[in-house]
N, C-alpha and C positions, 0 to 999 in steps of 0.2 A: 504493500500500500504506500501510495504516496506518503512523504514523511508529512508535507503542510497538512495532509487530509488529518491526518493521526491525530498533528497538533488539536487539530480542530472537534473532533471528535471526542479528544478528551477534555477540551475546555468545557464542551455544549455535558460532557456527565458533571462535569465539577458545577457548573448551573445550573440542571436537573436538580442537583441535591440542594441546592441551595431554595430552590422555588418550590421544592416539597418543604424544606424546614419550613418556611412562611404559608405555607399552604396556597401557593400561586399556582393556576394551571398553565397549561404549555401547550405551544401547537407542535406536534411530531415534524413536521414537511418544514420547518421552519429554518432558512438558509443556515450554514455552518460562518462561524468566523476562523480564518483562520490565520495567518501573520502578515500583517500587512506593517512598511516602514511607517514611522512618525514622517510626517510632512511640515511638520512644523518642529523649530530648535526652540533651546529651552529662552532664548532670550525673546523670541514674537510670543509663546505661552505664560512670560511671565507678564510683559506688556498687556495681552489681553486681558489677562486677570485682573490687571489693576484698571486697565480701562472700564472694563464692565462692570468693575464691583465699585465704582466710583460711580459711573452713570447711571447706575440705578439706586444708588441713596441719593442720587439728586431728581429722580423720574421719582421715588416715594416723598421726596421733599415738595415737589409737586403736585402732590397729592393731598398729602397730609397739614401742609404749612407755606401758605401759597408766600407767605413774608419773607421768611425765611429763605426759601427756595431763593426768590427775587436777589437779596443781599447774600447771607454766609453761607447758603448750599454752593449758588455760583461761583461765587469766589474761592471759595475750599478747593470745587473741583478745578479750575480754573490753575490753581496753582500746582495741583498734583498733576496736571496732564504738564503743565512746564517742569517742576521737578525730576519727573521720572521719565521725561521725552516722550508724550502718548499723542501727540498730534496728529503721525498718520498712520494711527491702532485704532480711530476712532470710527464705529460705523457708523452708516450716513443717519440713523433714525438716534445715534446717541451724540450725533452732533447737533440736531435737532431740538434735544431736552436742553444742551447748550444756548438754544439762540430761539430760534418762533415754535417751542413747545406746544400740545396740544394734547386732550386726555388722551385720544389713542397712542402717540407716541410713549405719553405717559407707563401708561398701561404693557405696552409691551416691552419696554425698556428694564419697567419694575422688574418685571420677570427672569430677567435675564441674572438673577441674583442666584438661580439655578445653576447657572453657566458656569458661577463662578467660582461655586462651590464645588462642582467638577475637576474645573482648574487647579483650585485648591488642591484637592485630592492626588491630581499628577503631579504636582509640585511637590507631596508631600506636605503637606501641611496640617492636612485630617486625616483619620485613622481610615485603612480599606473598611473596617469594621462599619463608622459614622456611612462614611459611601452607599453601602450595601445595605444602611436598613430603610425598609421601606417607607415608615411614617416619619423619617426627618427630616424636618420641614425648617433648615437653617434662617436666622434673623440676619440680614446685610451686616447688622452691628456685629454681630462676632465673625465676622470674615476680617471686618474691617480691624482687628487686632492686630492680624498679619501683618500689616499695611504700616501701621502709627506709627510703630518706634522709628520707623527710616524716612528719609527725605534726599533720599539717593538711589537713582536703579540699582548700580552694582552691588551695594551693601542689602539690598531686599534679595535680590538672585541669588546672595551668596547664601542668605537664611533659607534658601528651599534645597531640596533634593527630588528631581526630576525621577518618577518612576521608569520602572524600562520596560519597554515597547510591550510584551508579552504580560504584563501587570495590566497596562492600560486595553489590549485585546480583552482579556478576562474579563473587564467592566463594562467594557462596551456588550459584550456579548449576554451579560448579567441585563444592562439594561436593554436592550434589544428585545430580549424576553421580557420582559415587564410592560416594555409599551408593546408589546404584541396582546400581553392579558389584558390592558388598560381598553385599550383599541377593541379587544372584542368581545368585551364585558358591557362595553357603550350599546354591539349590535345583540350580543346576547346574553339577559342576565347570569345564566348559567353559569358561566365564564369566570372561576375565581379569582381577581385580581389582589385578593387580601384588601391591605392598608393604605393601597398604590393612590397615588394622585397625577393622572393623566398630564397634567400640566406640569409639575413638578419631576415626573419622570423625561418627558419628552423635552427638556428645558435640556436634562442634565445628557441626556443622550447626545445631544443636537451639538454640544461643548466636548464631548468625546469622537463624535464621529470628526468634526472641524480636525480635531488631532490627526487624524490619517488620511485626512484627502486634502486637495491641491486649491480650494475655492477660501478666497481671502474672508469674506463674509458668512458666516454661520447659517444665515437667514435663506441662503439659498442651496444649502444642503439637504436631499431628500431624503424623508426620514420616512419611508414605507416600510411597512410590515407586514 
């Protein structure tokens, strides 16, 4: 047998077991994963991370404290994106929360705090453990821990430890199966997806799949199941 097939084959049991612990179902025909490179280096994955998890405490600041937002959210983020060089890390809808916001950019921007807890996760910064359970439903505010003590890219990169390729497969593959239950628990209740939150899974997927393919923007990676 092919060796990649193997690899793959034994990831999809190590995920099997995992989706029986949680009591998730599984679809059998469900494509394998199996080693594909990083497409992204650790210095564009640590850029993202701080981009995104900067633009959507200021997409909730939005939301939440429209004053605020106006004055110290802007200027905060304002200064972290010169700080840490995030100029051109910035997608076009979080450039947006930047300058002629609106709910929906709002709205989808917030979200991406899923992203970046993903991120987090490749970088090291969360436990695979926190990654893997299904009802956690991280607050922007403790991402943003990572973040404070520095006010310089290189000294933030050097506090992470980038996972390796065949760790971040594993997860993707974990969640792949998850938005596959999420996905057909919506068309049929039967479908146990546990604890899952459709939004919050496909967030975190969407931030893993960007990892191993070649499209600069997340937003336009397909995320079928």
């Amino acid at each position: 047998m092919d060796k990649n097939k193997q690899i793959a084959i034994n990831r999809r049991e190590v995920t099997l077991n995992k989706l029986g612990f949680w009591g998730i179902d599984h679809c059998e025909g469900l494509p394998l994963i199996g080693d594909y490179k990083l497409y992204k280096n650790e210095n564009q994955i640590c850029k993202r991370f701080i981009a995104s998890l900067f633009s959507s405490l200021l997409a909730c600041d939005y939301m939440q404290d429209r004053d605020f937002y106006k004055t110290d959210g802007k200027k905060i983020t304002e200064q972290a994106i010169e700080e840490f060089g995030l100029k051109n890390y910035l997608f076009p809808d979080e450039k947006k929360v930047l300058g002629e916001c609106d709910d929906r950019v709002a709205v989808n921007v917030s979200w991406t705090v899923e992203c970046s807890y993903s991120l987090a996760w490749a970088l090291g910064l969360i436990s695979t453990e926190e990654m893997e359970t299904p009802c956690n439903h991280p607050d922007s505010h403790d991402l943003f821990k990572f973040v404070q003590p520095f006010h310089d890219f290189e000294d933030f990169k050097a506090s992470c430890n980038l996972r390796q390729p065949s760790e971040i497969m594993d997860m993707l593959d974990l969640y792949y199966n998850y938005h596959w239950a999420c996905v057909d628990n919506r068309i049929n209740s039967n479908t146990n997806c546990g604890e899952l939150n459709e939004e919050v899974v496909m967030e975190r997927r969407k931030a893993l799949e960007w990892l191993i393919c070649n499209d600069k923007n997340w937003d336009s990676i397909s995320l079928d199941t």
